[in-house]
N, C-alpha and C positions, 0 to 999 in steps of 0.2 A: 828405653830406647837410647835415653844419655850417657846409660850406663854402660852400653852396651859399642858406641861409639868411644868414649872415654879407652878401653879395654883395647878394642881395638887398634888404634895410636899407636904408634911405636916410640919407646926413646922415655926419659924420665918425665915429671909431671910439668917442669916449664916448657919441653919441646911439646907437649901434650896440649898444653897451655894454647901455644903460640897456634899449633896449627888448629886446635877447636875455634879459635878466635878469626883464622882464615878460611875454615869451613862457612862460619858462622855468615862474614862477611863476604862470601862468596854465592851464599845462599840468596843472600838477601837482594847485591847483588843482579841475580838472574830473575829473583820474582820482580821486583824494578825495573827492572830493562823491558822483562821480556812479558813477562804471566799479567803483570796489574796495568799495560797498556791494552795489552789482550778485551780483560774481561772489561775492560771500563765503559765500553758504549751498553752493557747488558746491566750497570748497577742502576737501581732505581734513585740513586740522588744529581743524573744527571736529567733526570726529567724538571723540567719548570715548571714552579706553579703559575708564573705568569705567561698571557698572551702577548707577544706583541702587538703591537697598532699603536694609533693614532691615541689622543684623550677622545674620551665620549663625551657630549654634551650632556648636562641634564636635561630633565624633562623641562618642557617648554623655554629652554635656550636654543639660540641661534646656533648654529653649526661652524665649530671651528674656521678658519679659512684664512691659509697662511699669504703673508702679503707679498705683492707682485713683485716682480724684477725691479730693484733702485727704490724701492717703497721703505716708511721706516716699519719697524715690524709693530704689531697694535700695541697698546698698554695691556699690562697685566692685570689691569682690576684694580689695585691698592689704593688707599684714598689717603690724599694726604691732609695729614691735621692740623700740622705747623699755620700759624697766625697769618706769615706772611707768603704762604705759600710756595715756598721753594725749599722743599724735602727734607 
């Protein structure tokens, strides 16, 4: 097929050159613009494995519950070790 395009070309092997190199980049180009925006919602690597939401709580935790208007938001859990307690 290379071959066969090469052959076809007119002109010596650096004009040959230059336009294989414009074909090439013209190709690629149109699949770019045009063809791989196309097929992109049908590849399967735009599927996620994740769900959205919220966290889930575990089993026998309290249910998340984010803090009111002007509230400060809760602590995150962490326990601090330091002696004199300040982080």
């Amino acid at each position: 097929m290379y071959g066969l395009i090469w052959r076809i070309l007119p002109g010596p092997w650096v004009s040959k050159l230059i336009m294989a190199l414009g074909l090439l980049v013209g190709a690629a180009t149109l699949l770019w613009m045009f063809a791989f925006p196309a097929i992109s919602p049908h590849m399967p690597f735009n599927d996620g494995a994740v769900e959205g939401g919220g966290p889930v709580p575990a089993e026998g935790d309290a249910p998340v519950e984010e803090p009111a208007e002007g509230e400060a938001p809760a602590e995150d859990g962490l326990v601090d070790d330091t002696a004199d307690g300040q982080g």
